[in-house]
C-alpha positions as CSV (number, residue, x, y, z in Angstrom):
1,X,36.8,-14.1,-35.7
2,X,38.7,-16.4,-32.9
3,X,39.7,-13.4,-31.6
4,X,35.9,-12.0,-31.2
5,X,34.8,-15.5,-29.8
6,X,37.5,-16.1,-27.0
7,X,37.8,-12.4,-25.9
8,X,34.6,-10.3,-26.9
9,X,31.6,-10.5,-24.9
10,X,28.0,-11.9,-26.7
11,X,26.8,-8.7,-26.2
12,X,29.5,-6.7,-27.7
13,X,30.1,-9.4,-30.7
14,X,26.6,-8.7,-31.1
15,X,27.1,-5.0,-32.0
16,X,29.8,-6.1,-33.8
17,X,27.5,-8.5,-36.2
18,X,25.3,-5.7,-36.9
19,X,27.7,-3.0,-37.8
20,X,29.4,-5.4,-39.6
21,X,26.3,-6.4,-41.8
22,X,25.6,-2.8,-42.1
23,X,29.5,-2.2,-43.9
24,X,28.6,-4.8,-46.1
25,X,25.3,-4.5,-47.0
26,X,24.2,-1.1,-46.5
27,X,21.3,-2.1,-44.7
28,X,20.1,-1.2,-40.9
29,X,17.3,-3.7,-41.0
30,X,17.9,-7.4,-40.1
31,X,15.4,-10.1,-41.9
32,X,15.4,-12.9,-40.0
33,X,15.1,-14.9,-36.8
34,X,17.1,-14.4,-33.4
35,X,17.7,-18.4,-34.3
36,X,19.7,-17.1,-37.1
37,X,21.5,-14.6,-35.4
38,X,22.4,-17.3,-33.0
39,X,23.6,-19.6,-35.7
40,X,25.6,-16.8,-37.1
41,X,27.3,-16.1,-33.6
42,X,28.1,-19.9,-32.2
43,X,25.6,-19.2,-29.2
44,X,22.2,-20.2,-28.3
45,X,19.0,-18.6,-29.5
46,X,17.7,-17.8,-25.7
47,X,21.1,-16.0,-25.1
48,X,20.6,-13.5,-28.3
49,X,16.8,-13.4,-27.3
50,X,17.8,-11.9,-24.3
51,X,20.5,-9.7,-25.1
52,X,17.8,-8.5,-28.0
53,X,15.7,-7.3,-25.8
54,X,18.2,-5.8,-23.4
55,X,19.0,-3.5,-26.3
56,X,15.6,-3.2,-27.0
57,X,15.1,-1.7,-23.5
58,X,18.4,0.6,-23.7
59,X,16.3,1.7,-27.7
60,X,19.6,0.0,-29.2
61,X,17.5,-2.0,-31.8
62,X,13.7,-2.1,-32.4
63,X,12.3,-5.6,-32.5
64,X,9.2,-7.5,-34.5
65,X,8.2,-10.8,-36.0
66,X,11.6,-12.2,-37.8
67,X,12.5,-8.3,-38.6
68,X,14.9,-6.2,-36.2
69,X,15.7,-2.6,-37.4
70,X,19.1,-2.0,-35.9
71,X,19.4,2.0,-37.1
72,X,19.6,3.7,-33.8
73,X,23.3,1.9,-33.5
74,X,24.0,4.7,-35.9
75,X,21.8,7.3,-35.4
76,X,23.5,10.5,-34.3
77,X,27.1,8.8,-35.5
């Protein structure tokens, strides 16, 4: 974990959190708020907003009201 928050950047520790949550859980769908997400990472809200919908551009993750569906990080893998 220290070594994901001195030397990984936000958008890779992103991933990270959701491939992570996906080993443990099973699940490709995320239930909550990019405020949690935030709280989860030690960074801001606006940060993960915006790297949200950067992978939401790049069809990374799909985004709606307090739901993200993070499956295409796994589709074709």
């Amino acid at each position: 974990t220290i070594d994901s928050i001195a030397f990984m950047k936000m958008d890779d520790r992103l991933v990270r959190f959701f491939k992570d949550r996906y080993k443990t859980t099973g699940m490709k769908v995320y239930n909550g708020s990019h405020q949690d997400i935030a709280l989860s990472l030690n960074t801001s809200r606006e940060v993960i907003s915006r790297l949200l919908k950067q992978m939401e551009r790049k069809k990374m993750v799909k985004l709606s009201r307090n739901r993200l569906d993070y499956s295409p990080l796994f589709d074709g893998n």
